[in-house]
ZAMARGU-4260 file (C-alpha; in steps of 0.2 Angstrom, whole numbers, plus 5000, padded with zeros to 4 digits):
<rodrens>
0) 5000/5000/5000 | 5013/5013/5003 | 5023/5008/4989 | 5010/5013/4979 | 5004/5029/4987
5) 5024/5033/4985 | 5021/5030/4967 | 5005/5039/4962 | 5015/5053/4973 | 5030/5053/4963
10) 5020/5053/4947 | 5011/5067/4953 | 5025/5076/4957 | 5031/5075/4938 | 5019/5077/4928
15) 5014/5095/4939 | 5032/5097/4931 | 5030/5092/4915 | 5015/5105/4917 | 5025/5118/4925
20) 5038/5116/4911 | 5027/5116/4896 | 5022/5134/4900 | 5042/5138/4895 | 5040/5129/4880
25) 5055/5134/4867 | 5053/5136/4848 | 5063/5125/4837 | 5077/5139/4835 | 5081/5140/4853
30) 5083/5122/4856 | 5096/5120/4840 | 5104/5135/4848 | 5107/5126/4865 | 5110/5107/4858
35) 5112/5111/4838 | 5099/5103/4827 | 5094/5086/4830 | 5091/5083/4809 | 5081/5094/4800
40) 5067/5099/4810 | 5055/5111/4800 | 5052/5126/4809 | 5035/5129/4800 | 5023/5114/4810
45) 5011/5118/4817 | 5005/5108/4833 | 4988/5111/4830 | 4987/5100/4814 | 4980/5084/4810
50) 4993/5071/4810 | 4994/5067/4793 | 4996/5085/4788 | 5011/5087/4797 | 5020/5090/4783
55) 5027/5107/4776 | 5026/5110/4760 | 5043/5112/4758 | 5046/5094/4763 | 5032/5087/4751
60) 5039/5094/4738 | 5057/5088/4743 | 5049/5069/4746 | 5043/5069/4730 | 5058/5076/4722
65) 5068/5060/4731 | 5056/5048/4725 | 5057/5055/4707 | 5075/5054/4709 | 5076/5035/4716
70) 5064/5030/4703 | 5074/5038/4691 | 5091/5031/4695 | 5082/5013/4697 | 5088/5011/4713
75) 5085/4995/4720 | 5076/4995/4738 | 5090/4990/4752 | 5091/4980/4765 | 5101/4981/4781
80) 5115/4970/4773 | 5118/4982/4761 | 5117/4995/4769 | 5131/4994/4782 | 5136/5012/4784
85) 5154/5009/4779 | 5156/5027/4775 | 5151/5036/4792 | 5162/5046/4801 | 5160/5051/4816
90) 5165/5072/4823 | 5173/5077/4839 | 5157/5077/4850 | 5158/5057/4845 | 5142/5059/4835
95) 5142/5050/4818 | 5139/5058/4800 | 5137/5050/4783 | 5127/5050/4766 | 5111/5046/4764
100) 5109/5029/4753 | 5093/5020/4748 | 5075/5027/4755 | 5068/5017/4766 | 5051/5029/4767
105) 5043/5039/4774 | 5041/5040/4794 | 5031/5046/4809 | 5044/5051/4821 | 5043/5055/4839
110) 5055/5059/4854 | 5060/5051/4871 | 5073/5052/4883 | 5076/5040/4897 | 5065/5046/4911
115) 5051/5039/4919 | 5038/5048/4908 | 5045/5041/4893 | 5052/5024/4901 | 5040/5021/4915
120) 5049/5007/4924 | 5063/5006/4912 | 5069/5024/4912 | 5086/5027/4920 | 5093/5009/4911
125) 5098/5004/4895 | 5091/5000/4880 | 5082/4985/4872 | 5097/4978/4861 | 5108/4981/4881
130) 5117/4999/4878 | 5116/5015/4887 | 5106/5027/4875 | 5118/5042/4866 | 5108/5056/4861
135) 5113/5062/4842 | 5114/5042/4841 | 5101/5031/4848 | 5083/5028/4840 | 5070/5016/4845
140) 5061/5006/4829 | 5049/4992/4824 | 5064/4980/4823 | 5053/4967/4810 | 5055/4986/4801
145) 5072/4991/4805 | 5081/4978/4815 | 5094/4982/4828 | 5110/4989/4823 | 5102/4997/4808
150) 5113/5016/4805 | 5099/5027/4796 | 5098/5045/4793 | 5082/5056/4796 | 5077/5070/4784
155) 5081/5076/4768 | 5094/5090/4777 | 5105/5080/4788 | 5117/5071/4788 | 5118/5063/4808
160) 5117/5044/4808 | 5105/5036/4820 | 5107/5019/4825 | 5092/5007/4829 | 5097/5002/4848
165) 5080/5003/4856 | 5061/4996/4854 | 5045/5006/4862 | 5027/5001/4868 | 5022/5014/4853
170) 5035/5012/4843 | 5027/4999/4826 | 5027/5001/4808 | 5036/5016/4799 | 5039/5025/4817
175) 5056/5030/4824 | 5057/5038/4841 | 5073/5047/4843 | 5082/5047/4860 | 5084/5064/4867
180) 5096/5069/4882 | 5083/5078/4892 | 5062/5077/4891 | 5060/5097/4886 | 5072/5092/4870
185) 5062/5076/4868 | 5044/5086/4869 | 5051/5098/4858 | 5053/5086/4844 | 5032/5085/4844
190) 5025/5071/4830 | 5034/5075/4813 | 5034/5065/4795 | 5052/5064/4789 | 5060/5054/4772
195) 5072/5040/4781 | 5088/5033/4774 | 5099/5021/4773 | 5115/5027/4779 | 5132/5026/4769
</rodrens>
């Protein structure tokens, strides 16, 4: 009994600071200012919309300019073994950049950290595939769609290379979550579409 009125109190006592915090809510500019972007992030959602109109128009446009592209260059669709990020490199900061290779497609992705709002019991440990989660690094993926150890890169304007290390309660389909030092960083991420690649 007291372990769970400890619980329900601890729970209470976070999310009246998730509450607290969202009133101090940072644009997208002043989040890349602090940690530098993510990937490319569009500057240009709005939270308000439906989901599948969270799309810019620039990003439509550049989607369908990469399908064009792949269609036209007869690209043949990859697979994790041949895609093995041989080309990545990775900067002072340790964190890893490379091309982007074959387009996996297009997914909803979301943000998380490794606290208890986003981890419940797990939060504070490691991930699903045994590793400490890196920020600029770690994702969390359907693994029947992106197995573990799968190095992809998100967006049509980056160049970070994420690696699948990680599995989620909502993670299924064409979703990627990506891991995020702190929750305010991870909030701030919202519910974006992005192009995904395989990383070279």
């Amino acid at each position: 009994m007291f372990r769970k009125l400890l619980t329900a109190a601890a729970v209470s006592a976070a999310l009246s600071l998730v509450f607290a915090a969202s009133a101090f809510a940072l644009t997208q500019d002043q989040i890349d200012a602090q940690t530098g972007p993510a990937f490319g992030i569009s500057n240009t959602l709005v939270a308000d919309e439906p989901a599948d109109a969270g799309k810019t128009a620039s990003s439509g446009s550049a989607q369908s300019a990469a399908a064009g592209q792949a269609a036209a260059a007869g690209q043949e669709k990859a697979t994790p073994s041949n895609a093995s990020g041989q080309n990545v490199t990775a900067d002072e900061a340790g964190v890893e950049h490379g091309t982007r290779g074959a387009l996996i497609g297009e997914f909803k992705t979301t943000g998380y950290c490794n606290c208890y709002l986003c981890c419940h019991e797990h939060a504070g440990g490691p991930t699903a595939s045994g590793v400490m989660p890196r920020a600029k690094h770690t994702v969390a993926a359907d693994t029947r769609v992106l197995p573990f150890g799968t190095k992809i890169i998100i967006g049509d304007d980056s160049d970070i290379v994420y690696t699948v290390e990680d599995i989620g309660g909502s993670v299924w389909g064409n979703v990627v979550d990506v891991y995020y030092a702190e929750h305010w960083q991870a909030d701030g991420h919202g519910l974006q579409y992005k192009n995904v690649y395989y990383a070279q």
